[in-house]
C-alpha positions as CSV (number, residue, x, y, z in Angstrom):
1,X,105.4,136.9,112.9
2,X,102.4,136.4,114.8
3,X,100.6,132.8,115.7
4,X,97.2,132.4,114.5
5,X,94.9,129.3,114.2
6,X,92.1,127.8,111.5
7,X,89.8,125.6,113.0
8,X,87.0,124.1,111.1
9,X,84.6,121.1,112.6
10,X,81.9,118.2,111.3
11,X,79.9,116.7,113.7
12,X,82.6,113.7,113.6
13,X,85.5,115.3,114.0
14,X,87.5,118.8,114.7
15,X,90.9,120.1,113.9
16,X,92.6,123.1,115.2
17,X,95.3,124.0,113.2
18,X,98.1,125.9,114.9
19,X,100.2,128.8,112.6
20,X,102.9,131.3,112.5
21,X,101.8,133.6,110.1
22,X,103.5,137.4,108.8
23,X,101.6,140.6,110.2
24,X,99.4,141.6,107.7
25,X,97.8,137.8,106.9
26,X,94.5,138.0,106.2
27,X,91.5,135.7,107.6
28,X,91.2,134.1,103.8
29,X,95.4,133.9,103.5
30,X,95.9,132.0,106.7
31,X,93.1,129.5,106.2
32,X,95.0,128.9,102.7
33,X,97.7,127.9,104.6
34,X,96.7,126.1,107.0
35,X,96.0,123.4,104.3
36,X,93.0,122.7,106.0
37,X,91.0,121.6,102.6
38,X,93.6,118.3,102.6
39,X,91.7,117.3,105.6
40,X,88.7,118.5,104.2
41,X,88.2,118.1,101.1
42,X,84.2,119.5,101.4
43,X,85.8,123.0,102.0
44,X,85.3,125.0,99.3
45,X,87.7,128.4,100.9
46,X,86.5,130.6,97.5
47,X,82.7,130.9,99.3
48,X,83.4,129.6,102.9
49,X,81.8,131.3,105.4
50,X,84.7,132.3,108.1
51,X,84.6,133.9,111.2
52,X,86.8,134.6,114.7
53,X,85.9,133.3,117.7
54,X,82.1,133.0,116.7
55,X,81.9,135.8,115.3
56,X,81.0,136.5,110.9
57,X,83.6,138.4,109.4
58,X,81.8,139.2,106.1
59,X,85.3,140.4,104.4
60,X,87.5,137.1,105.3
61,X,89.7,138.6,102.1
62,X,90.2,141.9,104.2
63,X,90.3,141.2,107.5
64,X,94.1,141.1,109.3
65,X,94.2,138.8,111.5
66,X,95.6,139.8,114.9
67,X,98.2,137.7,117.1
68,X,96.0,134.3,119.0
69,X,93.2,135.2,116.7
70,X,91.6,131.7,115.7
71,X,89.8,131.4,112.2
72,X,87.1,129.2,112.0
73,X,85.6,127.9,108.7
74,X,81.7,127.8,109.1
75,X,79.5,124.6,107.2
76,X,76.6,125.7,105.0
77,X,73.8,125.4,107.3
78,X,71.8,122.7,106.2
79,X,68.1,124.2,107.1
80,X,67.8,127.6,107.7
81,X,66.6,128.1,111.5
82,X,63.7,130.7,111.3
83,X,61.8,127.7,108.8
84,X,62.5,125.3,111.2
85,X,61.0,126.9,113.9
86,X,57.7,128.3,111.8
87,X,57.5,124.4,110.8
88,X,57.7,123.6,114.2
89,X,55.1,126.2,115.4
90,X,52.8,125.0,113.1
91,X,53.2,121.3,113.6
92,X,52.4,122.6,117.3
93,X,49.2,124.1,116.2
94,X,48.0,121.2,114.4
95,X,48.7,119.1,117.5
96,X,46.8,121.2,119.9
97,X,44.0,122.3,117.9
Protein backbone atom coordinates (compact mmCIF):
# COMPACT_ATOMS: atom_id res chain seq x y z
CA UNK A 1 0.00 0.00 0.00
CA UNK A 2 1.18 3.26 -0.71
CA UNK A 3 -0.48 6.86 0.55
CA UNK A 4 -1.63 9.11 -2.00
CA UNK A 5 -3.87 12.26 -1.98
CA UNK A 6 -6.87 13.95 -4.30
CA UNK A 7 -7.20 17.42 -3.86
CA UNK A 8 -9.59 19.40 -5.82
CA UNK A 9 -10.47 23.39 -4.97
CA UNK A 10 -13.26 26.29 -5.78
CA UNK A 11 -12.51 29.61 -5.01
CA UNK A 12 -14.63 28.98 -1.61
CA UNK A 13 -13.31 26.10 -0.45
CA UNK A 14 -10.50 23.19 -0.68
CA UNK A 15 -10.25 19.67 0.34
CA UNK A 16 -7.26 17.46 0.47
CA UNK A 17 -8.21 14.14 0.74
CA UNK A 18 -5.75 11.77 2.35
CA UNK A 19 -5.49 7.76 0.98
CA UNK A 20 -3.92 4.48 1.23
CA UNK A 21 -4.20 3.14 -2.01
CA UNK A 22 -2.60 -0.60 -3.60
CA UNK A 23 0.64 -0.14 -5.90
CA UNK A 24 -0.54 0.00 -9.16
CA UNK A 25 -3.63 2.71 -8.51
CA UNK A 26 -3.98 4.84 -11.16
CA UNK A 27 -4.43 8.80 -11.17
CA UNK A 28 -8.35 8.24 -12.39
CA UNK A 29 -8.79 4.99 -9.75
CA UNK A 30 -7.66 6.93 -6.72
CA UNK A 31 -9.63 10.07 -7.40
CA UNK A 32 -12.74 7.38 -7.62
CA UNK A 33 -11.99 6.63 -4.32
CA UNK A 34 -11.43 9.39 -2.68
CA UNK A 35 -15.22 10.05 -3.15
CA UNK A 36 -14.38 13.38 -3.74
CA UNK A 37 -17.57 13.96 -6.21
CA UNK A 38 -19.91 13.70 -2.70
CA UNK A 39 -18.29 16.90 -1.85
CA UNK A 40 -18.47 17.93 -5.25
CA UNK A 41 -21.06 17.19 -6.90
CA UNK A 42 -19.80 19.62 -10.11
CA UNK A 43 -17.09 17.00 -10.69
CA UNK A 44 -17.69 15.16 -13.55
CA UNK A 45 -14.23 12.38 -13.03
CA UNK A 46 -15.29 10.76 -16.75
CA UNK A 47 -13.73 14.29 -18.55
CA UNK A 48 -11.96 15.97 -15.50
CA UNK A 49 -8.92 17.37 -16.16
CA UNK A 50 -6.24 15.88 -13.42
CA UNK A 51 -2.94 16.50 -12.84
CA UNK A 52 0.09 16.00 -9.97
CA UNK A 53 1.50 18.62 -8.25
CA UNK A 54 0.65 21.21 -11.11
CA UNK A 55 1.42 19.37 -13.51
CA UNK A 56 -1.28 17.81 -16.78
CA UNK A 57 -1.20 14.29 -16.87
CA UNK A 58 -3.09 13.77 -20.15
CA UNK A 59 -3.59 9.86 -19.44
CA UNK A 60 -5.16 10.18 -15.75
CA UNK A 61 -6.62 6.38 -16.76
CA UNK A 62 -2.82 5.29 -17.12
CA UNK A 63 -0.81 6.98 -14.99
CA UNK A 64 0.40 4.94 -11.54
CA UNK A 65 0.42 6.93 -9.11
CA UNK A 66 3.65 6.80 -6.95
CA UNK A 67 3.80 6.85 -3.03
CA UNK A 68 2.99 11.00 -1.57
CA UNK A 69 1.92 11.69 -5.03
CA UNK A 70 -1.16 14.23 -4.67
CA UNK A 71 -3.95 14.19 -7.46
CA UNK A 72 -5.51 17.27 -8.17
CA UNK A 73 -8.78 17.57 -10.11
CA UNK A 74 -8.51 20.82 -12.38
CA UNK A 75 -12.01 23.21 -12.99
CA UNK A 76 -12.87 23.91 -16.59
CA UNK A 77 -11.32 27.16 -17.13
CA UNK A 78 -13.92 29.53 -17.56
CA UNK A 79 -12.24 32.01 -20.34
CA UNK A 80 -9.47 30.75 -22.09
CA UNK A 81 -6.27 33.09 -21.19
CA UNK A 82 -4.62 33.92 -24.56
CA UNK A 83 -8.49 35.76 -25.43
CA UNK A 84 -8.27 37.40 -22.44
CA UNK A 85 -5.24 39.00 -22.93
CA UNK A 86 -5.80 39.83 -26.97
CA UNK A 87 -9.14 41.50 -25.40
CA UNK A 88 -7.11 43.17 -23.08
CA UNK A 89 -4.48 44.40 -25.60
CA UNK A 90 -7.03 45.78 -27.67
CA UNK A 91 -9.12 47.50 -25.06
CA UNK A 92 -5.47 49.05 -24.37
CA UNK A 93 -5.23 50.25 -27.91
CA UNK A 94 -8.46 51.80 -27.99
CA UNK A 95 -7.60 53.62 -24.78
CA UNK A 96 -4.37 55.13 -25.97
CA UNK A 97 -5.11 55.79 -29.46
Amino acid sequence: MIEVEVAYATPQRQIIVPLRVEVGTTMFEAAARSNIVSQFPEIKLEQAVMGIFGKLEKQPRKRVLKAQERVEIYRPLQADPKEIRKRRADRARRVGG
